[in-house]
C-alpha positions in Angstrom: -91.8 7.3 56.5 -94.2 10.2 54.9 -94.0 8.7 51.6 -94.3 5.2 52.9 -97.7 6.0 55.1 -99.0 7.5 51.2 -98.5 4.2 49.6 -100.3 2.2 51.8 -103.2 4.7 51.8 -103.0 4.7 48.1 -103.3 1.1 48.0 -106.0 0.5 50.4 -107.9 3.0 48.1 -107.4 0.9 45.0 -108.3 -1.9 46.6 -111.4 -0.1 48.1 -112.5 1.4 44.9 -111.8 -2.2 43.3 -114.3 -3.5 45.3 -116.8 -0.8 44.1 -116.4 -2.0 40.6 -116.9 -5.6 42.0 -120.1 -4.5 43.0 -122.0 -3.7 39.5 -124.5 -0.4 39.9 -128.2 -0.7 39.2 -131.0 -1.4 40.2 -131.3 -3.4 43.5 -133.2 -4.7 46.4 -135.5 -7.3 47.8 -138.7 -9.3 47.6 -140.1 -10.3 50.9 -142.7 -11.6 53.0 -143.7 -8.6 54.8 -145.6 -11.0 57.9 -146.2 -7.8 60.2 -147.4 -5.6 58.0 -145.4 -2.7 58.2 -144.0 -2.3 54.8 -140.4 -2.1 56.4 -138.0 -5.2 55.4 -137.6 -6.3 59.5 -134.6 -8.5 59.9 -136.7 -11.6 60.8 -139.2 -11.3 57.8 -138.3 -14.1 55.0 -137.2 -13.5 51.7 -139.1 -15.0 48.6 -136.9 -16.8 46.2 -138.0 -17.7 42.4 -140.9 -15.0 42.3 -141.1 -13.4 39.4 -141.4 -9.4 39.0 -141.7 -6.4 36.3 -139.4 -3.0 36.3 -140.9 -0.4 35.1 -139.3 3.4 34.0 -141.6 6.4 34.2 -144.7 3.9 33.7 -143.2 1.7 30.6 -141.6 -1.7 30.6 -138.4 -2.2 30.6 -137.0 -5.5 32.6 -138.4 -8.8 34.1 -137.0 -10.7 36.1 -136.8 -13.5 38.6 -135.5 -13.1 42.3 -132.1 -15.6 43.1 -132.0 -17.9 45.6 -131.4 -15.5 48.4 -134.5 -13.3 47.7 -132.9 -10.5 45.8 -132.7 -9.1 42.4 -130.5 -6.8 40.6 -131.4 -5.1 37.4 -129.5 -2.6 34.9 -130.6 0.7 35.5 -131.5 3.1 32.0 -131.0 6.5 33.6 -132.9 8.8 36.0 -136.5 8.2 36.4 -139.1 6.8 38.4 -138.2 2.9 39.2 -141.2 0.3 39.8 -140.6 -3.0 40.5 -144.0 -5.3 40.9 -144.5 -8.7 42.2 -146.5 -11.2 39.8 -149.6 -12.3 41.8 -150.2 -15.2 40.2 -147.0 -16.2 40.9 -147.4 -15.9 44.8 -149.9 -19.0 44.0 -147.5 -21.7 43.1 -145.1 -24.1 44.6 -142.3 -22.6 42.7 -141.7 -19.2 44.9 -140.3 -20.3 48.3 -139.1 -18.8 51.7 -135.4 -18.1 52.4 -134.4 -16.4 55.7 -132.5 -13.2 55.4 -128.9 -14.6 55.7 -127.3 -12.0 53.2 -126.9 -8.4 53.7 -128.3 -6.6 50.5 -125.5 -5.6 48.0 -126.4 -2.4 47.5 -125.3 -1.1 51.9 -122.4 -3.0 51.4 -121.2 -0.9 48.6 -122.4 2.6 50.4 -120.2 1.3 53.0 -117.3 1.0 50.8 -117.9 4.3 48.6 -118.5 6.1 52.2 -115.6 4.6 53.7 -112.9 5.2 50.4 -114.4 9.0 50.5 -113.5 9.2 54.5 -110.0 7.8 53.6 -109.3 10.2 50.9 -110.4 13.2 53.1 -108.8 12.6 56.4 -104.9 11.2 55.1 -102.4 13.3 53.7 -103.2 11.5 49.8 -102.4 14.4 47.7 -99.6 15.4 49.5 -97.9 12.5 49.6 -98.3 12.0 46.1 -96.7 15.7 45.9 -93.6 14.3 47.7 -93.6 10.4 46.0 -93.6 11.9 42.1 -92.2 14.7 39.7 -93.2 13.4 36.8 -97.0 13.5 35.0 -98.3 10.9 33.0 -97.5 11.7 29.4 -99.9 9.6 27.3 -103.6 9.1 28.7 -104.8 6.2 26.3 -102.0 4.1 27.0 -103.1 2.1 29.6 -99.9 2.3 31.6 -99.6 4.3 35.0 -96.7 6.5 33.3 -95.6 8.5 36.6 -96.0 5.4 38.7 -98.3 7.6 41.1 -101.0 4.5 41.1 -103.4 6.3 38.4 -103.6 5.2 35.0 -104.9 7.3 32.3 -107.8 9.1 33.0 -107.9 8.6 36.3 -104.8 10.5 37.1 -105.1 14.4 37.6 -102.7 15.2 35.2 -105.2 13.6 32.3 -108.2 16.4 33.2 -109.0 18.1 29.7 -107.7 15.8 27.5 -110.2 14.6 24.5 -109.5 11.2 25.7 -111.2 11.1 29.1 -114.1 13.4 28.2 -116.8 11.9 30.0 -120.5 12.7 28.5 -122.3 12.8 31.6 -122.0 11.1 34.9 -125.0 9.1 34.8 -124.5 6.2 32.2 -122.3 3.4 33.8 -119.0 3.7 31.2 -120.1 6.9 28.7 -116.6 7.2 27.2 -115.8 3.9 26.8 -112.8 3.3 28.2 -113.7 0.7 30.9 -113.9 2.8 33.9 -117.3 3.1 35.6 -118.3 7.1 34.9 -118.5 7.9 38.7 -115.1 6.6 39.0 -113.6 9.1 36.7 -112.0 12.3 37.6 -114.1 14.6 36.0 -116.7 13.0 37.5 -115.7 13.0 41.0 -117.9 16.3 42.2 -120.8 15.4 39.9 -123.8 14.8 42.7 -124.7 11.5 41.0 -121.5 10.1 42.0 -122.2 11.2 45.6 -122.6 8.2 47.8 -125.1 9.9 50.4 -127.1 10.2 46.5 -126.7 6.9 45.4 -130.2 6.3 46.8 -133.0 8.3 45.9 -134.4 10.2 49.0 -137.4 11.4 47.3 -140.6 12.3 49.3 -142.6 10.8 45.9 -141.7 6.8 46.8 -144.5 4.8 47.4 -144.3 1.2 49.2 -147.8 -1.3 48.5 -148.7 -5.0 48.7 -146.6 -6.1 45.7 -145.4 -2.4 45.1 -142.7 -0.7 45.0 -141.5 2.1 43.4 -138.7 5.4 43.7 -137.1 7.9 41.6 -133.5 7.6 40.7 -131.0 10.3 41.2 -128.3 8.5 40.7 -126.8 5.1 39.7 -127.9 3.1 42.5 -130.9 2.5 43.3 -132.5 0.3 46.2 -136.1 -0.8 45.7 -137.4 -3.6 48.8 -140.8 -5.0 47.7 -143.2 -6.3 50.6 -145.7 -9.2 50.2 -148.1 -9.1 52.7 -149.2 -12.2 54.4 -153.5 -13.1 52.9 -154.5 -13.5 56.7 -158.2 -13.8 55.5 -156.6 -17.1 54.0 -154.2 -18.4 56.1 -156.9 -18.3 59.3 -159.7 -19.1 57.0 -158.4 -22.6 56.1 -158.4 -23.1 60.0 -161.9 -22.8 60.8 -163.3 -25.8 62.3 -165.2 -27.3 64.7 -165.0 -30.3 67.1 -166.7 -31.8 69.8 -165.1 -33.6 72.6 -166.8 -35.1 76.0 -164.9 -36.5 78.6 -166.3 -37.6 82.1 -165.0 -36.3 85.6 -161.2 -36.1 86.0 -160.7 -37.1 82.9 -157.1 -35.3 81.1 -157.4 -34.7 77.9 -155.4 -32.8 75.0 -156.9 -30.2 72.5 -154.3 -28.9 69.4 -154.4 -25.3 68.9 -153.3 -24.6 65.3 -152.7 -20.7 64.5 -151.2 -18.3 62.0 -147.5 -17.9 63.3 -147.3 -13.6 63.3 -151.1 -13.3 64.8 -151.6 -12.9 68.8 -154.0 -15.6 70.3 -156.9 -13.8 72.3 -157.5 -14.8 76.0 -159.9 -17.5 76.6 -162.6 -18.0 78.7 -162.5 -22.0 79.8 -166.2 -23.7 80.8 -166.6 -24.0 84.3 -165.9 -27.8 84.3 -162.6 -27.5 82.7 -159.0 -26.0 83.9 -155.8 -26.2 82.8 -154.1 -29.5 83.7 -150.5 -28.2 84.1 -150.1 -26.5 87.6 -147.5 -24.3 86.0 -149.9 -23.2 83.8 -152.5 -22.6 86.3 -150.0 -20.5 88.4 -149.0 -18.3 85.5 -151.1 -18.0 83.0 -154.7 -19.2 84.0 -156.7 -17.2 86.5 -159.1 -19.7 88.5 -161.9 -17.2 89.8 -162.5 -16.1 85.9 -161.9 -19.3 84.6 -159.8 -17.0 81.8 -156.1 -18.4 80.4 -154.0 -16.1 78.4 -153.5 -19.1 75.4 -150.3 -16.6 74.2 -148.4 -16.8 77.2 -149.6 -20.3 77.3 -148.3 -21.7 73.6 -145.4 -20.0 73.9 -144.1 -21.4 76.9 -145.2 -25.0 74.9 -143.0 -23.8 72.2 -140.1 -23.1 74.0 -140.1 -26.5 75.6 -140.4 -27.6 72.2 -144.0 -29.2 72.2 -144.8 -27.1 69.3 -144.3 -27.7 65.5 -144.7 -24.9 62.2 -145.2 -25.5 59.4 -144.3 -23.5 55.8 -147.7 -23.2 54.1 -148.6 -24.4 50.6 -148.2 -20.8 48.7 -145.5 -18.2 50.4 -148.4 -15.4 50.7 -149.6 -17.6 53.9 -148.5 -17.4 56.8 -146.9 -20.2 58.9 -148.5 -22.2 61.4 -147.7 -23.0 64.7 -149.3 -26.4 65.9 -149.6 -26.4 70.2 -151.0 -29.1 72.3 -153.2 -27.7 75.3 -153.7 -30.1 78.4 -157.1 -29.7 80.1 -158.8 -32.1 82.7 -162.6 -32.0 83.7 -163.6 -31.4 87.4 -166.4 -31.3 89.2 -167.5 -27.7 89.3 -170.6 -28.7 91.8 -173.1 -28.9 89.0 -175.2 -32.7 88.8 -175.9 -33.8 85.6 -173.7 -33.9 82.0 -172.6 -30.2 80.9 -171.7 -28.3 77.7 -169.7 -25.3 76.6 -168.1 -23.8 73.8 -164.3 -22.9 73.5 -163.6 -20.0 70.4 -159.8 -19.6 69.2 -159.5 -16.2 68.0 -156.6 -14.6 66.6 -155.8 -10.8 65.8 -153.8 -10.6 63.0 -151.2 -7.9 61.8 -154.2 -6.1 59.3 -155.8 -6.0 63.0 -158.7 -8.3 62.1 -160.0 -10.6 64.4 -160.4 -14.6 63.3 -162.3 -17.1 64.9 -160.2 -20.1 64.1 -161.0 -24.0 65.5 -164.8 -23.7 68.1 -164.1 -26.5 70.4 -167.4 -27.6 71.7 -166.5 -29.6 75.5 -168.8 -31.9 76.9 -168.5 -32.9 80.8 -170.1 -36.8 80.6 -171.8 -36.8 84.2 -174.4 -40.3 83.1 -173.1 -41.6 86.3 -173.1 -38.6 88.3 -176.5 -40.6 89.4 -176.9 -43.7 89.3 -180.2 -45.2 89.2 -180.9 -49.6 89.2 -184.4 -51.5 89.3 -184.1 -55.0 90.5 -187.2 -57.0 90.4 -187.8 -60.3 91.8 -190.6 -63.1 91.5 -191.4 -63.5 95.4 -192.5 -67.7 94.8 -188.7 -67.8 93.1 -189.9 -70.4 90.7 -187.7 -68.7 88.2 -190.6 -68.1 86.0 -193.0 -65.3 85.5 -197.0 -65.9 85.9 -199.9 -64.4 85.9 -201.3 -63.6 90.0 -197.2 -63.4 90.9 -196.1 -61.0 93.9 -193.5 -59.1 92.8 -190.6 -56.8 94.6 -188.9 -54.4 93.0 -185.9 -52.6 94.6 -184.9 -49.4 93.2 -181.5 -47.9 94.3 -180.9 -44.4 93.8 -177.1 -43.5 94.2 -175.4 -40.1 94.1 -171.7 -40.5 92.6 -171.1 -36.8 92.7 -169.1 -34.3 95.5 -172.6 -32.3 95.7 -174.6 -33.2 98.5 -178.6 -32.6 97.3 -181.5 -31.5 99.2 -185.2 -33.1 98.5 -185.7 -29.5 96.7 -182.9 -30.0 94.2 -184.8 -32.2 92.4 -187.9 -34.4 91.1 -188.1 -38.3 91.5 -191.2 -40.5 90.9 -191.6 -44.4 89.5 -194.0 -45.6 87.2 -195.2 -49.0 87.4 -197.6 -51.4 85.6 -200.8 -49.7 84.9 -202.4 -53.2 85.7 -200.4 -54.0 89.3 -202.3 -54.8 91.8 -201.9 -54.5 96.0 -198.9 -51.9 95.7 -197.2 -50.6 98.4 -193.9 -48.3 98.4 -191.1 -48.8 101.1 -188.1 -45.9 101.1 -185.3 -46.4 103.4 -184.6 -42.2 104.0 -187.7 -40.0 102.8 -191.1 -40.5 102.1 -193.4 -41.6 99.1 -197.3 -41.3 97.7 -198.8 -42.2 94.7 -200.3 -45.4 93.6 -199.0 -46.1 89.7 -197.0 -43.1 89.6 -195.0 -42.9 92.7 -193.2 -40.1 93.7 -190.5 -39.8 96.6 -188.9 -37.1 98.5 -185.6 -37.2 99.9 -182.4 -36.0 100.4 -179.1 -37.8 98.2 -175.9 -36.6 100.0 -172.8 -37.3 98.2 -171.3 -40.9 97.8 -174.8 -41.1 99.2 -177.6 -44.3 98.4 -181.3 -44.1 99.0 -183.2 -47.7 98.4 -187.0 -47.7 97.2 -188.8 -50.8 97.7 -192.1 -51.2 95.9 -194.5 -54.5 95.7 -197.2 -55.5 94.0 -199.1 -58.3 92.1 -199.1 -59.4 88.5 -203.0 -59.9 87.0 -204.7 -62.8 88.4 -205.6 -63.4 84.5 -203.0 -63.0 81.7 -204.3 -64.8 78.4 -201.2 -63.6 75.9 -197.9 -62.2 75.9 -197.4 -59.4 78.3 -194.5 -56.9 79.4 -195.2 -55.1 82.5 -192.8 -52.4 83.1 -191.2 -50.3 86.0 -189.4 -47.0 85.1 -187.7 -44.6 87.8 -186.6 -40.9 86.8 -184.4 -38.2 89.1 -184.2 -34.8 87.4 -182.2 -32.0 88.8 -183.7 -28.7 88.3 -181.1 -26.8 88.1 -179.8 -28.0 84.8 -183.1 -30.3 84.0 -180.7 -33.5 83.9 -182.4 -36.3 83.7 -181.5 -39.7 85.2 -183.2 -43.2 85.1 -183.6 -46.4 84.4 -186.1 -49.3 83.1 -187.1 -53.0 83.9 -189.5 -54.9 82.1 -191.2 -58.4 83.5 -192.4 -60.1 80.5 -195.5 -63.4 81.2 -195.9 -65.4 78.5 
């Protein structure tokens, strides 16, 4: 039972170890799109297939190469040294790199595992003991390629062959140094050398150095991981966003804004105009404070996204970052002020090199024309239909106040011009009261959903020898925003 339990460790050895020469040594690692910044290869960061890099050794050229489909790259190694590996810029500037999600576990920690896991095998079972008890005999001829004692070594990788001129091994570095197919670090001899130590295989030097396209390590061993970050040109990416646009909408009027953003940058809070809230209630409940007037736009978009209202998109050149496309909801409301109003609305961004954007300036317009409405009717008294000199003329003015805000006489300035050349004037106001002679002007109060009517009469010119327009022009302008509302009529006598 003894001997049996040996063979199967023995086997699952070989099989381990076959794995291991599977798995060529070198150079390895990964090219990637390092969107936060960190210089650390995060498991959600992208890979960049097709880009195109440069391995140096202690300074001097000695590979290029072209990352595979998955984002990776794997390079023959030409001994100990310091290992660059350096992205091509111009590369980062075509169509031909793209953006692969890290599906695949890097080679390189997938063989660690299996060197790691073959050593713990050997160590903890009873391997060389159970060989003891499986086989007498030694294996007589160490070039022979046969396993000659049947103890699952051949050659030079049984015991028995240490010393012999056959599996001298140069040193433990080069990948096969004696020829004779068998990776060095695989070899007997080689077994103890501390290149061939798994917890080695990766250099653990304080001297690596990780930059923007950079990477670089020194090699104590035969394998040697090397991850290369790309950082994200946010300068770019939020630069091509700037924009502005102006939108006016009149009272309770819903309308929808699109927010577009660089995926890995946080969207600041916002401070919404007056005039203007959210239109969702959820969004007003969670994420929108109404005393402020200030919406986290974060919180906001991402609860768009994950209803799916949202689109990104891959940008032109892999050294941008995404964008994220959001629709925002906003209705205009009466926030008690008469008269059309205007505010800006800044999308700002801080970005992982903590530098803050201004992306799209929304500029929202509240169109309050009718907020008052003022209408001059005049009418020929005789009702002859036609317009002569010496005709008595009544002109009704109606001054209406559409808005929820009731106003007080103070709020504001009204006064009507009429025809320099009128004659027997006289102003009639149904709530108020008026002076003036060809400059009238009225006080009153205009509650809301409120209507004040002006009556003013007077006479054309006895004499009009050509052409003449005689006109009548009201104005209402509210002093707290100097808003202006009014209104013309003309008589024309020809």
């Amino acid at each position: 039972m003894k001997s049996r339990n040996s063979h199967f460790y023995r086997l699952l050895l070989i099989i381990l170890i076959g794995l291991q020469y599977a798995c060529a040594s070198g150079l390895q690692g990964t090219i990637y799109l390092d969107e936060n910044g960190n210089s650390k290869k995060d498991s959600t960061e992208q890979h960049l297939a097709g880009l195109t890099f440069t391995v140096t050794l202690d300074g001097e050229d000695i590979a290029t190469g072209i990352t595979d489909s998955t984002g990776n790259f794997e390079v023959d190694m030409d001994g100990q040294g310091e290992y660059c590996v350096e992205v091509s810029s111009s590369d980062l500037e075509t169509s031909n790199v793209t953006r692969v999600a890290a599906l695949f576990k890097p080679l390189i920690r997938v063989k660690n595992q299996i060197i790691k896991l073959a050593k713990k095998i050997w160590d903890l079972t009873p391997f060389n003991e159970a060989l003891a008890q499986s086989t007498t005999e030694t294996e007589a001829d160490c070039n022979d390629g046969d396993d000659n004692d049947s103890d699952g070594f051949t050659d030079c990788d049984d015991t028995d062959c240490a010393g012999d001129s056959s599996c001298i091994v140069d040193d433990c570095i080069a990948t096969d140094s004696d020829t004779d197919g068998v990776p060095d670090c695989t070899e007997s001899l080689c077994s103890s050398a501390s290149a061939c130590d798994s917890s080695s295989s990766t250099s653990t030097t304080d001297t690596s150095t990780v930059s923007n396209g950079l990477a670089c390590k020194t090699a104590t061993g035969l394998i040697l991981e090397l991850d290369v970050p790309v950082e994200v040109d946010f300068s770019t990416t939020a630069g091509d966003l700037e924009d502005t646009e102006t939108i006016s909408k009149s009272l309770d009027t819903s309308f929808t804004i699109t927010i577009d953003y660089p995926l890995n940058c946080t969207l600041k809070q916002v401070t919404l105009p007056d005039f203007i809230q959210p239109t969702s209630s959820t969004v007003r409940s969670n994420f929108y404070t109404a005393s402020t007037h200030k919406l986290d736009l974060q919180e906001t978009l991402d609860a768009s996204n994950d209803s799916g209202l949202c689109d990104d998109t891959d940008p032109e050149t892999p050294a941008y970052d995404s964008i994220r496309s959001c629709p925002l909801a906003l209705t205009v409301i009466d926030d008690g002020v008469i008269g059309t109003e205007e505010d800006t609305l800044p999308i700002k961004v801080v970005c992982p090199d903590e530098v803050t954007y201004t992306l799209k300036t929304f500029t929202l317009q509240k169109n309050a024309d009718d907020d008052i409405v003022i209408e001059i009717t005049q009418t020929d008294v005789d009702t002859n239909g036609t317009w002569e000199a010496g005709d008595e003329v009544s002109a009704a003015i109606t001054i209406t106040n559409n808005s929820a805000t009731d106003l007080d006489a103070s709020d504001f300035d009204f006064s009507v011009i009429t025809p320099s050349s009128a004659q027997n004037q006289s102003a009639t106001i149904s709530s108020g009261s008026c002076n003036g002679s060809q400059t009238v002007s009225c006080s009153f109060d205009l509650a809301a959903d409120d209507t004040v009517t002006l009556t003013i009469d007077y006479d054309l010119p006895a004499s009009i020898t050509t052409s003449t327009d005689f006109q009548t022009s009201a104005s209402l302008t509210v002093n707290a925003t100097s808003t202006e509302f009014n209104d013309t009529s003309t008589i024309t006598v020809d």
